[in-house]
VEXFITOR-719425 format. One line per field, with one value per residue (C-alpha): residue number from 1; x, y, z. Coordinates in nm, 2 decimals, always signed. Last residue first. Example, Ala and Ser with C-alpha at 12.3 -4.5 7.8 and 13.67 -1.06 7.14 Angstrom:
pos [2;1] .
px [+1.37;+1.23] .
py [-0.11;-0.45] .
pz [+0.71;+0.78] .
END
This chain:
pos [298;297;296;295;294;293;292;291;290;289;288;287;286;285;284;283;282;281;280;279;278;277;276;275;274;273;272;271;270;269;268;267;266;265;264;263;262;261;260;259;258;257;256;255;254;253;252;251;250;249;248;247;246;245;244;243;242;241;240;239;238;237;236;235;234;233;232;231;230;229;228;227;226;225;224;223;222;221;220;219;218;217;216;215;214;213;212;211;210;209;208;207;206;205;204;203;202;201;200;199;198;197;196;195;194;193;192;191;190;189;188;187;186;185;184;183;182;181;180;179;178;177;176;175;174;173;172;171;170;169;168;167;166;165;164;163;162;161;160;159;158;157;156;155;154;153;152;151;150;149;148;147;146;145;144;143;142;141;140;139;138;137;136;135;134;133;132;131;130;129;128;127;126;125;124;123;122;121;120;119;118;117;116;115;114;113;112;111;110;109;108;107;106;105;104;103;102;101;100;99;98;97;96;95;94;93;92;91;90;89;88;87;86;85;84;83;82;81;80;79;78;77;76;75;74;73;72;71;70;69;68;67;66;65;64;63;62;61;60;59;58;57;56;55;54;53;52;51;50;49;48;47;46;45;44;43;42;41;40;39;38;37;36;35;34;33;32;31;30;29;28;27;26;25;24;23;22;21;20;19;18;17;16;15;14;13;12;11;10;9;8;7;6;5;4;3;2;1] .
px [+16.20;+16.20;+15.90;+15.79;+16.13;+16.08;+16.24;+16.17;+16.33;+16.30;+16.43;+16.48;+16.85;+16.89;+16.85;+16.49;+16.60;+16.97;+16.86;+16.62;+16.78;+17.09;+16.87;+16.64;+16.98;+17.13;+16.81;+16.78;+17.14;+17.08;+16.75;+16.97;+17.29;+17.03;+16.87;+17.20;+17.13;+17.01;+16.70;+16.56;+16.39;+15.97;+16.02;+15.80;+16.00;+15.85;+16.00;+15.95;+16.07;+16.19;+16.12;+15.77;+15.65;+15.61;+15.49;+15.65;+15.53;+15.75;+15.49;+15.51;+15.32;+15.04;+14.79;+14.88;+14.96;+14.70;+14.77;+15.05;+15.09;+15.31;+15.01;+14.82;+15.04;+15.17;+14.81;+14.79;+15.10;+14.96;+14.63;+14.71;+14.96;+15.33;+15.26;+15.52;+15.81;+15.95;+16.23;+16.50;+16.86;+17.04;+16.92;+16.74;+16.38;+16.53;+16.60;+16.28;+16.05;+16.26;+16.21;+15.84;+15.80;+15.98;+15.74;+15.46;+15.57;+15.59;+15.28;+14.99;+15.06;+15.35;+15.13;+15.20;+15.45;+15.21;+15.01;+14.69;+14.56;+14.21;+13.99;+13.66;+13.37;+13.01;+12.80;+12.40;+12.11;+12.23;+12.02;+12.18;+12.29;+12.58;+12.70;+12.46;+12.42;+12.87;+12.90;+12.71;+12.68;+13.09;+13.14;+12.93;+13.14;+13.46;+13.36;+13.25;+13.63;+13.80;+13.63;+13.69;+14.07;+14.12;+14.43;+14.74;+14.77;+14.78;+14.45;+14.45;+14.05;+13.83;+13.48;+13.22;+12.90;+12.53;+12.36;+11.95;+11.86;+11.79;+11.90;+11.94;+12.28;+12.36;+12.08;+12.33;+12.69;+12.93;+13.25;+13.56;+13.93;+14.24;+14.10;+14.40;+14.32;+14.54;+14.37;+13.99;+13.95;+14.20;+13.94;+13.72;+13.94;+13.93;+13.52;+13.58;+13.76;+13.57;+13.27;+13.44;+13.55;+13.21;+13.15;+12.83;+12.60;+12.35;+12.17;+11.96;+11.70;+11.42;+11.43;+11.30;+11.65;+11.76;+12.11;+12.28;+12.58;+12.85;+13.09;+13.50;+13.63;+13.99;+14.16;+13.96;+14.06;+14.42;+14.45;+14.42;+14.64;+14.85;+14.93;+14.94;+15.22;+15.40;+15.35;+15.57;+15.82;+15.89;+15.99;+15.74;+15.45;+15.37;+15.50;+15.35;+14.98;+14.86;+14.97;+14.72;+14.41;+14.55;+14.59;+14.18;+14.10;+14.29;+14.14;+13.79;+13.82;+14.00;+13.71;+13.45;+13.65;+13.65;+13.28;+13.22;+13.43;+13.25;+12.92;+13.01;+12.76;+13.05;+13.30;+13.15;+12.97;+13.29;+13.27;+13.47;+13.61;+13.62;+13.82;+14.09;+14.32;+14.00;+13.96;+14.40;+14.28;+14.04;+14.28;+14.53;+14.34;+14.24;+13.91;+13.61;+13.48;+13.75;+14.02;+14.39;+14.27;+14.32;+14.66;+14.88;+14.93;+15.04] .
py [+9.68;+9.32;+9.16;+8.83;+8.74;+8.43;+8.28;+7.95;+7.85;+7.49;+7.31;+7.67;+7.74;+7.67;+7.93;+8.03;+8.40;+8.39;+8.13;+8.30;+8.59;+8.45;+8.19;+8.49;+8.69;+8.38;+8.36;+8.72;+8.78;+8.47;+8.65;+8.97;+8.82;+8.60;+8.92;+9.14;+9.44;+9.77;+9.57;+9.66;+9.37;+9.28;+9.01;+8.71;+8.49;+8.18;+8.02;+7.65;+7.64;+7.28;+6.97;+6.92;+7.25;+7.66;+7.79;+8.12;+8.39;+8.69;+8.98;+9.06;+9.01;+9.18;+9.16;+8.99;+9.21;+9.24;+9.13;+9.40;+9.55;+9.69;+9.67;+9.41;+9.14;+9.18;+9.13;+8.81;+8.69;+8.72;+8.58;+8.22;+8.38;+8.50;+8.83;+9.10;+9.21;+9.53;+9.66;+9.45;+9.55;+9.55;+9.37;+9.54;+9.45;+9.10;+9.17;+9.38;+9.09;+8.84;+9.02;+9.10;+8.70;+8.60;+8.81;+8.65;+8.30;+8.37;+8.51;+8.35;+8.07;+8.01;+7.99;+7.68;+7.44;+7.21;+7.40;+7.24;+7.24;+7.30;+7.32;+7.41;+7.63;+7.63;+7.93;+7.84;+8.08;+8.36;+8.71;+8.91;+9.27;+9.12;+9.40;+9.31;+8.94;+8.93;+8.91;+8.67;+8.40;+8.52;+8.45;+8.12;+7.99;+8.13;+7.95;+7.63;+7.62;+7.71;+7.39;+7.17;+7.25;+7.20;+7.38;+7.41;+7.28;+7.58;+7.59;+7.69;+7.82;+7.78;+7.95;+7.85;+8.15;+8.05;+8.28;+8.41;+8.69;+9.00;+9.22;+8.96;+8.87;+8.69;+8.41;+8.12;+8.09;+8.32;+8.18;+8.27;+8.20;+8.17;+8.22;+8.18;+8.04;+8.04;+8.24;+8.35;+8.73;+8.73;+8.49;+8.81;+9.02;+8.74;+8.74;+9.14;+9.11;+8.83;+9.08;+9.41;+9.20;+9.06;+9.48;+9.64;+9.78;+10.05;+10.15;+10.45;+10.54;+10.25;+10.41;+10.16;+9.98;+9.59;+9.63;+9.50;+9.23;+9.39;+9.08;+9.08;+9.41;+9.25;+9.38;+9.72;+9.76;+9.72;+9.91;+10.27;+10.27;+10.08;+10.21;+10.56;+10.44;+10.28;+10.65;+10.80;+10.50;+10.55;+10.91;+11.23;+11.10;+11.32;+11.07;+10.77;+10.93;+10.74;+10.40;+10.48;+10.51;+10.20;+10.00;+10.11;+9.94;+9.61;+9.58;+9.65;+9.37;+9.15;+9.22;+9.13;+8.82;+8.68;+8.72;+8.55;+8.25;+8.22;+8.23;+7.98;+8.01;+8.27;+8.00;+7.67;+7.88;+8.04;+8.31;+8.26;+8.53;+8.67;+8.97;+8.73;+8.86;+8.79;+8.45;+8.43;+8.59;+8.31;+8.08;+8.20;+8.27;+7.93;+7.72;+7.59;+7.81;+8.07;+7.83;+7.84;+7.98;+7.65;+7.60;+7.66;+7.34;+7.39] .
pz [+17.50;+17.53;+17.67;+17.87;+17.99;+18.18;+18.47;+18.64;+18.93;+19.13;+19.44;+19.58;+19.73;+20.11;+20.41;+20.34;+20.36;+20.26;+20.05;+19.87;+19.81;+19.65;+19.38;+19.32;+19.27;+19.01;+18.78;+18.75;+18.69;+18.45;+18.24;+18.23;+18.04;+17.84;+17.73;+17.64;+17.80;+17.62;+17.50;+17.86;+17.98;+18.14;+18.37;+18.51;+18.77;+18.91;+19.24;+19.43;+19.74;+19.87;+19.85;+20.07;+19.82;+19.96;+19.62;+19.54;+19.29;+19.22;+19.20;+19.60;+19.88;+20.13;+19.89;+19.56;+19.24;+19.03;+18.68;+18.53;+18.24;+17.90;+17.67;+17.39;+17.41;+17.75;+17.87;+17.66;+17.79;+18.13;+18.12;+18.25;+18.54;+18.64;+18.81;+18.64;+18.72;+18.56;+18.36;+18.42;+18.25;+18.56;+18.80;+19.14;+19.03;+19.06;+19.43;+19.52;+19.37;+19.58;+19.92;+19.85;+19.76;+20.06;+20.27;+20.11;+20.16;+20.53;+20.61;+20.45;+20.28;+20.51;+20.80;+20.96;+20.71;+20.48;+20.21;+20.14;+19.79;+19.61;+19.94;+19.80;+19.99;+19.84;+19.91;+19.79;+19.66;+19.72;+19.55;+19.32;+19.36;+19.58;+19.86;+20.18;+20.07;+20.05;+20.45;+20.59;+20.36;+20.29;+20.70;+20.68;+20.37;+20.56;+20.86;+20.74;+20.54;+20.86;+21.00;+20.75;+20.77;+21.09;+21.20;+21.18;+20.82;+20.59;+20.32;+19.99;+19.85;+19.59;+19.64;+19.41;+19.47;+19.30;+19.18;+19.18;+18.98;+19.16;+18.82;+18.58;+18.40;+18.71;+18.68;+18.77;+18.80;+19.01;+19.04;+19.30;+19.29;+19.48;+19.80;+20.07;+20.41;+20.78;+20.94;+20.86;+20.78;+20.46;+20.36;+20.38;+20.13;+19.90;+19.92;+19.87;+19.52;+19.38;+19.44;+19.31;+18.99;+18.89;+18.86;+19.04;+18.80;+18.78;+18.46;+18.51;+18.26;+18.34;+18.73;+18.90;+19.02;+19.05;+19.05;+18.74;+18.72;+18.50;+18.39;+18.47;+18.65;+18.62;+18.34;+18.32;+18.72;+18.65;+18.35;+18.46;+18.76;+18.59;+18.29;+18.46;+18.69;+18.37;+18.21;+18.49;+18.52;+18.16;+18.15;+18.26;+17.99;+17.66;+17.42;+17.61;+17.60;+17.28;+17.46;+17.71;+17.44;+17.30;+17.61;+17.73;+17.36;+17.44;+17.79;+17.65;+17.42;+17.64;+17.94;+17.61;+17.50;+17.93;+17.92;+17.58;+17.70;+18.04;+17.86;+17.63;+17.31;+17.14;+17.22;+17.06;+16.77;+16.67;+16.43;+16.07;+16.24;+16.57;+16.47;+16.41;+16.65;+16.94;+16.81;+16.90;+17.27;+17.33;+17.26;+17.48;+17.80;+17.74;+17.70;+17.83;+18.04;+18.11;+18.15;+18.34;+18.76;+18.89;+18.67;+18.99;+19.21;+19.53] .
END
């Protein structure tokens, strides 16, 4: 499958929106401020990067690392994905209701979990969202397993999220488009298998000496790193070491956080060497490729 889908926030990167942010947005930008994408993804940095220093001012008085990582979590994860605030229409000029970008995504991946065999890897609102009953448009990219038709399961998740997402949207739909980015051969690996390989391989590197955390591997994730000690969501059902089911073999991609207690490159090879001995005692042969990176030393 290929992975870079999810790499731009309008026109540009996760990274190079994060360097304008360093800068205090200066000399400003006209090519990224007038990108609504871009100016959405600086404002959910923004807010990320202020919620991080009011957590990292609680460190001293948390019950030991795993205690204030917790916290981190809990608090960070919904400020680093809530994305845009899409009003509800209301009559009452002193209220201001919103429902997050974030919450929607969130249910139309819950609702290809409905429909076998389909992963949503990402979801875009475009159109009149910054207006309360505006009309939007919903782009649904999803990964699809081969035993069975893949037009058809794509129909029925566009007719289930017509169905579903009306009642929870505070916009009105105007269209539901359904992509198939990649499909996955092997029967329900995208769905089952690959998931439970990805919980078994996240538990082994967790278990090396010297690792800290595992982390998502993703577009956004040295940025996150950058500004607190985070995770991106972790997938439902699976674990934070991301495999990719390929016709030559498993592909794997390791994200670690380190203790500087252990020699790095002793840690980053344990790491290398148990995903390697977990994964074929699962898969029964090695993966055709590993990747591990240490994100942060601490």
């Amino acid at each position: 499958m290929t992975d870079d889908v999810d790499d731009r926030h309008g026109a540009f990167t996760l990274d190079e929106l994060s360097d304008y942010l360093d800068a205090d947005r200066i000399p400003v930008r006209a090519d990224i401020e007038g990108d609504p994408e871009a100016v959405a993804a600086l404002e959910r940095l923004q807010a990320l990067r202020v919620a991080s220093r009011d957590l990292l001012d609680t460190e001293a008085s948390a019950d030991g690392d795993e205690r204030w990582i917790s916290s981190v979590l809990a608090s960070i994860r919904t400020t680093a994905h809530a994305g845009r605030d899409i009003p509800v229409p209301d009559d009452d000029p002193a209220a201001h209701l919103v429902v997050t970008e974030g919450a929607l995504r969130g249910l139309v991946r819950t609702l290809g979990d409905d429909v076998p065999g389909v992963v949503v890897r990402r979801t875009r609102f475009s159109g009149d969202v910054s207006t309360p009953g505006g009309v939007v448009d919903v782009d649904v990219t999803i990964v699809a397993t081969l035993e069975a038709s893949v037009s058809d399961r794509a129909e029925a998740l566009r007719a289930h999220i017509t169905s579903v997402l009306g009642a929870h949207a505070p916009f009105r739909i105007r269209s539901v488009v359904v992509r198939v980015a990649d499909v996955v051969v092997g029967g329900d690996t995208v769905t089952a298998d690959v998931r439970v390989l990805s919980r078994e391989l996240t538990a082994a590197v967790l278990a090396v000496p010297g690792v800290r955390s595992v982390l998502p591997p993703g577009p956004g994730l040295a940025t996150l790193v950058r500004d607190v000690r985070s995770v991106l969501e972790i997938p439902r059902d699976g674990g934070a070491v991301l495999v990719q089911d390929r016709p030559d073999g498993a592909r794997v991609r390791v994200a670690v956080t380190t203790d500087r207690s252990v020699p790095t490159t002793t840690v980053i090879r344990a790491v290398r060497d148990a995903v390697v001995t977990a994964a074929r005692h699962f898969l029964g042969a090695a993966p055709s490729d590993v990747t591990v990176r240490v994100v942060e030393i601490d």
